[in-house]
KEMI-51014 format. One record per residue (C-alpha): x, y, z. Coordinates in nm, 2 decimals. Layout:
! KEMI-51014
X, Y, Z
...
//
This chain:
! KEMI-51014
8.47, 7.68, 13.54
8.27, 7.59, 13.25
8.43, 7.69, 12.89
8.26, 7.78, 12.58
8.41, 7.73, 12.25
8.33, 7.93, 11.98
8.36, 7.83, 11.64
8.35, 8.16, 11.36
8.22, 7.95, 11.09
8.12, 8.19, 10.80
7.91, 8.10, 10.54
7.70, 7.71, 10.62
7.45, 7.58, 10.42
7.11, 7.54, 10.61
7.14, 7.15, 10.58
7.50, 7.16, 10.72
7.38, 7.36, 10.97
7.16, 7.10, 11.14
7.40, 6.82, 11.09
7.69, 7.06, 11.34
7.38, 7.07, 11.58
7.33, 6.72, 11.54
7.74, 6.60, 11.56
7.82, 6.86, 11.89
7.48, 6.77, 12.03
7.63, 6.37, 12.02
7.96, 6.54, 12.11
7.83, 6.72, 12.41
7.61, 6.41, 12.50
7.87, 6.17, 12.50
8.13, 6.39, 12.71
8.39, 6.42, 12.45
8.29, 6.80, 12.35
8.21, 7.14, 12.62
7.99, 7.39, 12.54
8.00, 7.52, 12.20
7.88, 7.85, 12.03
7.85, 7.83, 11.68
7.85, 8.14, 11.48
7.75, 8.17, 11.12
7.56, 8.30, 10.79
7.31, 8.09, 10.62
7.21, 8.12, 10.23
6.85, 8.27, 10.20
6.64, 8.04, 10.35
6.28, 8.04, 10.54
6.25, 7.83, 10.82
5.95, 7.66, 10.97
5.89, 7.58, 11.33
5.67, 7.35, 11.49
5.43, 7.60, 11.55
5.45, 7.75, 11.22
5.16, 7.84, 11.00
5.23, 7.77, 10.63
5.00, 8.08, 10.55
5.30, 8.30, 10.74
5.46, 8.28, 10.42
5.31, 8.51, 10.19
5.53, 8.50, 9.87
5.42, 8.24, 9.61
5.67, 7.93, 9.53
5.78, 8.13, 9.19
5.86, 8.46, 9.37
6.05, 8.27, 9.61
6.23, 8.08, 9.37
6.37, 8.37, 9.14
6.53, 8.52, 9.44
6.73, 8.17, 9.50
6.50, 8.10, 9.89
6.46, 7.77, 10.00
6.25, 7.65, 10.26
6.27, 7.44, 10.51
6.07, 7.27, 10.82
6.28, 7.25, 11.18
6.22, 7.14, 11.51
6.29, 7.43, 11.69
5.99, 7.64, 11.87
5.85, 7.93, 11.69
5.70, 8.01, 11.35
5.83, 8.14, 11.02
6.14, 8.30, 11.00
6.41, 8.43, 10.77
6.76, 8.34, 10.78
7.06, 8.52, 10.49
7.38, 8.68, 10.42
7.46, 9.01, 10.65
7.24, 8.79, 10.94
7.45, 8.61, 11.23
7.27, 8.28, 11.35
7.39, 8.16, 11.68
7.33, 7.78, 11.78
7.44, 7.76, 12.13
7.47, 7.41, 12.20
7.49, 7.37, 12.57
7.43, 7.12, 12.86
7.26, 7.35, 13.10
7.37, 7.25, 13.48
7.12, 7.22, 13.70
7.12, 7.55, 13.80
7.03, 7.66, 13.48
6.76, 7.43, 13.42
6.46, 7.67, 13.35
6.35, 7.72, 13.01
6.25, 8.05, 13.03
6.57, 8.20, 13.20
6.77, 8.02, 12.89
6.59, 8.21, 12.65
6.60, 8.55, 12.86
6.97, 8.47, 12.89
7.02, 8.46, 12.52
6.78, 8.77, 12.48
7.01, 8.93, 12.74
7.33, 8.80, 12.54
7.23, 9.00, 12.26
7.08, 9.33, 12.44
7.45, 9.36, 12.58
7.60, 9.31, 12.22
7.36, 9.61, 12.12
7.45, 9.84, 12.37
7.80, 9.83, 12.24
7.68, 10.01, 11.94
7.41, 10.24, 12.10
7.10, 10.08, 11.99
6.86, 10.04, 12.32
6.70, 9.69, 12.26
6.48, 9.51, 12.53
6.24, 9.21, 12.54
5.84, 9.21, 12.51
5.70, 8.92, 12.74
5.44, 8.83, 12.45
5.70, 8.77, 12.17
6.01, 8.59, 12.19
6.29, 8.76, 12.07
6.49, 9.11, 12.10
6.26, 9.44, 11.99
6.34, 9.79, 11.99
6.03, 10.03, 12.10
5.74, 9.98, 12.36
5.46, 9.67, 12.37
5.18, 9.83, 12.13
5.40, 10.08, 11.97
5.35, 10.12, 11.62
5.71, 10.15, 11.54
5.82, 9.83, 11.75
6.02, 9.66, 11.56
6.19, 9.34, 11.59
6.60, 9.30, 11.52
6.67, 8.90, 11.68
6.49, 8.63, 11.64
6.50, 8.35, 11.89
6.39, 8.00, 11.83
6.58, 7.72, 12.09
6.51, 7.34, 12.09
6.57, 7.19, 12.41
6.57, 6.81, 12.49
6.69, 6.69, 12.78
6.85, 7.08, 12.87
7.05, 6.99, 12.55
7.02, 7.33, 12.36
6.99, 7.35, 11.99
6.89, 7.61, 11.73
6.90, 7.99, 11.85
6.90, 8.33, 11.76
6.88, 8.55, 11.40
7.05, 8.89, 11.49
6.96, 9.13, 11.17
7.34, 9.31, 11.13
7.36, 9.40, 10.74
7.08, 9.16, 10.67
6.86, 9.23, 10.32
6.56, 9.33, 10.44
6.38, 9.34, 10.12
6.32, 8.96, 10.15
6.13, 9.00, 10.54
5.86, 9.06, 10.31
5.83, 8.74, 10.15
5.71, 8.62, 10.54
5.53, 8.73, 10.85
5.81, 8.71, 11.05
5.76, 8.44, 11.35
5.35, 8.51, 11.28
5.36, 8.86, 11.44
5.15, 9.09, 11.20
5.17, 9.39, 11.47
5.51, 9.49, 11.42
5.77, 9.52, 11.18
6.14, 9.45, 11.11
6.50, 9.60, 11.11
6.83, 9.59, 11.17
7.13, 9.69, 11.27
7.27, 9.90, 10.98
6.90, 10.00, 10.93
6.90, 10.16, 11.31
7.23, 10.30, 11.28
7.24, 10.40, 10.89
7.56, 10.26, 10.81
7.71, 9.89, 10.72
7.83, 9.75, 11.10
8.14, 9.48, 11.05
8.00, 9.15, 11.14
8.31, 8.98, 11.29
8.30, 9.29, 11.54
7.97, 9.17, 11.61
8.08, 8.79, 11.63
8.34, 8.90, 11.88
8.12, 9.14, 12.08
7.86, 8.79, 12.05
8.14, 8.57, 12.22
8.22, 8.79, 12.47
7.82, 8.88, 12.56
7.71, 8.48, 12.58
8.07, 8.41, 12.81
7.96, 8.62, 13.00
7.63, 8.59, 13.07
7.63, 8.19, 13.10
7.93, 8.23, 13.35
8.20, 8.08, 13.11
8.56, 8.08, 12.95
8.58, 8.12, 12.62
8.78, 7.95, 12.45
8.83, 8.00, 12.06
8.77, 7.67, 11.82
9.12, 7.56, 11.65
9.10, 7.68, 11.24
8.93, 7.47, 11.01
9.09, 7.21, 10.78
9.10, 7.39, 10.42
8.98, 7.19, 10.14
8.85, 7.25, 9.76
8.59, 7.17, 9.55
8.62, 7.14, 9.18
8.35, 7.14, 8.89
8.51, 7.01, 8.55
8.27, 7.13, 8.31
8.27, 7.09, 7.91
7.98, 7.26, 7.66
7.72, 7.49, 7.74
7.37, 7.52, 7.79
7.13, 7.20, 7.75
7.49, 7.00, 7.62
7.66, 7.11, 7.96
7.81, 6.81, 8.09
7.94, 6.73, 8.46
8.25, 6.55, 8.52
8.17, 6.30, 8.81
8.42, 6.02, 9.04
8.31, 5.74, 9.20
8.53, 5.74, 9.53
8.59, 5.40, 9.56
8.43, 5.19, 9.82
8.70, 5.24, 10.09
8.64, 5.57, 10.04
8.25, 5.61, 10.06
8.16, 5.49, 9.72
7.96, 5.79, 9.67
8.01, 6.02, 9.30
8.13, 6.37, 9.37
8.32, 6.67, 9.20
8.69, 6.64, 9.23
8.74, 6.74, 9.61
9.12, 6.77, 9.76
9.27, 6.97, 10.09
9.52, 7.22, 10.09
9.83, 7.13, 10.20
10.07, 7.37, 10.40
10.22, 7.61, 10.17
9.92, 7.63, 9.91
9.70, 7.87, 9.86
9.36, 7.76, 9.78
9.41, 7.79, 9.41
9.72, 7.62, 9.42
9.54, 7.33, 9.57
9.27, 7.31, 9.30
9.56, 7.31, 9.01
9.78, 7.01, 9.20
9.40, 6.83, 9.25
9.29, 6.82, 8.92
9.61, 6.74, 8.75
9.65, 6.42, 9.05
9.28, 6.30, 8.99
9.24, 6.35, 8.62
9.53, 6.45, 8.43
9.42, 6.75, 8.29
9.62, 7.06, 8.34
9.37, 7.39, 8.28
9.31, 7.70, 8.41
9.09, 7.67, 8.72
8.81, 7.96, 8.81
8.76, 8.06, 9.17
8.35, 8.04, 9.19
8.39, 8.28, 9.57
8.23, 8.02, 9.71
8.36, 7.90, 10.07
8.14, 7.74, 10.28
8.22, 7.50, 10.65
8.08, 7.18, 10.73
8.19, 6.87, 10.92
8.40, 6.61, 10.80
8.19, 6.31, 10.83
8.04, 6.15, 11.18
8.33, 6.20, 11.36
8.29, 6.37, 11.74
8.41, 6.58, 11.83
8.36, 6.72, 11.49
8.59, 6.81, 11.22
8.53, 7.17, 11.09
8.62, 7.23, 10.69
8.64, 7.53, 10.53
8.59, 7.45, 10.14
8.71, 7.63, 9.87
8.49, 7.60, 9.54
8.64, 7.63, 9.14
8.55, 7.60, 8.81
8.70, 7.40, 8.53
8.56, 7.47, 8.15
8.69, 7.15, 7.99
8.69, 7.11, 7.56
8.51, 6.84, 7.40
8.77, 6.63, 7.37
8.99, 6.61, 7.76
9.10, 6.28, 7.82
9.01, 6.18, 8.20
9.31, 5.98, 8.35
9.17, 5.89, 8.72
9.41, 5.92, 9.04
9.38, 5.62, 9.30
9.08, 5.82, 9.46
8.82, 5.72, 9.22
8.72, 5.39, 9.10
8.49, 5.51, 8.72
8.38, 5.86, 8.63
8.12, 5.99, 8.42
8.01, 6.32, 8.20
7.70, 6.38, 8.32
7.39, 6.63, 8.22
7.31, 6.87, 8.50
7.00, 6.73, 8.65
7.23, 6.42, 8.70
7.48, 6.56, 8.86
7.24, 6.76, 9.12
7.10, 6.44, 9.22
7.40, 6.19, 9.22
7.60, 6.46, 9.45
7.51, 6.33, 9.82
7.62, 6.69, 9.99
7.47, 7.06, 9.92
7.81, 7.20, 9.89
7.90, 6.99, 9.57
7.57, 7.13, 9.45
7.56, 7.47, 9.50
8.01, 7.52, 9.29
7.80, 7.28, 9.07
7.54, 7.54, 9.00
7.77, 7.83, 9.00
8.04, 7.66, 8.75
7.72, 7.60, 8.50
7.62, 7.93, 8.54
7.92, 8.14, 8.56
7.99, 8.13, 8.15
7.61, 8.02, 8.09
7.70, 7.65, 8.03
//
């Protein structure tokens, strides 16, 4: 029997995203992966299809800029549409069998996935043969409404991309968009249909089940992530903000990054960040948890290897004394702008942004 694995990632940046597609498509590919379903929350972020009109956007760069939404093109089917925290994406990544090898029943499938997962909490949900996607109300209705999105990539019946089920998404920000170019009807969700907050790892469950299901598989639940931590040593404030930055050295990527560590068994997270700093640059302060955790992969190895990072602050005075661990080769205090564009992954970036901002540096 085929298995599916589902992996409950949490929070992934949109860039991260595509790069898990990318490393379990290879995996997949290259026989050395099963199925996967991968289950997560973006950032806010607008996403462009390959059939997308630009003018399906209809907030200007500013507005869309003070409320911290990026956008970004894609290769899936489909138009504009909105991805953000209280939203579960699903990227199924599967190797359909030849059975399965009909475009349109894949996406019906998924549709059907997430009907089932609705039923479980009352809301009647169905498909409209125009639109992709899951709708509540009739064709022509004037209160249809749409709660999934669906945009799949398929290439060579290797499925990428997915669905957008609205759960305790902020709709507020649908109106920055015509959502997947359909003026006719509107938007909701699930706490909007039902009038209360739903818990989304009910959902992810209910998601894991529904898809095993339907696609005639075993689930199987991914092993837990490695844990690791991110740390921004910061000193000054404002324009004078500096950003400490290592150079790993080149057996180790060569790149500059934040101070970066994993937590070893026994630690908490915090714990980790204290024993990391002090190891890579001799400084014993007190260390700010940012409540940033995000998962990515672990470099290009397949299958690939999940992280779930931890991010901190450091506020450093004027005058630390940087004593490097065997990690790093140099380092650097940096200005801001130089730090964002030295730092190779959006993770690094984003506890970069926070530390700065979190005591107005």
């Amino acid at each position: 029997m085929n298995t599916i694995t589902v992996y409950r990632l949490g929070r992934v940046e949109y860039e991260d995203g595509l790069n898990l597609m990318r490393l379990f498509g290879d995996s997949r590919r290259e026989g050395l992966s099963g199925d996967v379903l991968l289950l997560l929350e973006h950032p806010p972020i607008l996403t462009l299809g390959r059939g997308a009109k630009r003018e399906n956007i209809t907030a200007s760069d500013a507005s869309l800029a003070a409320e911290a939404v990026n956008v970004f093109e894609t290769n899936r089917g489909g138009d504009v549409t909105y991805h953000g925290p209280g939203q579960i994406v699903g990227y199924p990544i599967f190797l359909l069998p030849e059975t399965r090898r009909d475009v349109r029943r894949y996406v019906r499938d998924v549709e059907r996935s997430i009907m089932e997962v609705l039923a479980e909490w009352g809301i009647n949900a169905g498909p409209i043969p125009k639109w992709p996607g899951v709708w509540i109300g009739e064709d022509g209705a004037p209160d249809t409404r749409k709660i999934a999105a669906i945009g799949v990539h398929l290439s060579r019946w290797l499925t990428t991309h997915g669905f957008a089920l609205n759960v305790n998404t902020k709709m507020e920000h649908f109106r920055f968009i015509v959502p997947c170019g359909i003026r006719e009807a509107g938007v909701t969700s699930m706490q909007r249909e039902l009038g209360h907050p739903v818990p989304v790892p009910d959902v992810e469950e209910a998601l894991a089940r529904s898809f095993s299901g339907v696609f005639d598989s075993e689930r199987v639940d991914a092993p837990p992530p490695l844990r690791t931590i991110s740390i921004a040593v910061v000193r000054g404030h404002g324009p004078e903000a500096r950003v400490l930055l290592g150079r790993r050295r080149p057996e180790r990527g060569g790149f500059w990054q934040i101070l970066t560590g994993r937590v070893e068994q026994g630690e908490s997270p915090a714990q980790a960040a204290s024993r990391e700093l002090e190891e890579e640059t001799g400084l014993r302060l007190p260390t700010e948890d940012l409540a940033y955790r995000h998962s990515f992969a672990i470099g290009e190895t397949l299958p690939p290897v999940i992280a779930e990072e931890s991010a901190f602050a450091v506020h450093a005075p004027p005058d630390a004394e940087v004593r490097l661990g065997p990690e790093h080769e140099d380092f650097e205090w940096v200005d801001v702008p130089t730090a964002l564009e030295r730092l190779p992954f959006v993770g690094l970036r984003e506890a970069v942004k926070r530390a700065v901002s979190r005591r107005g540096a």
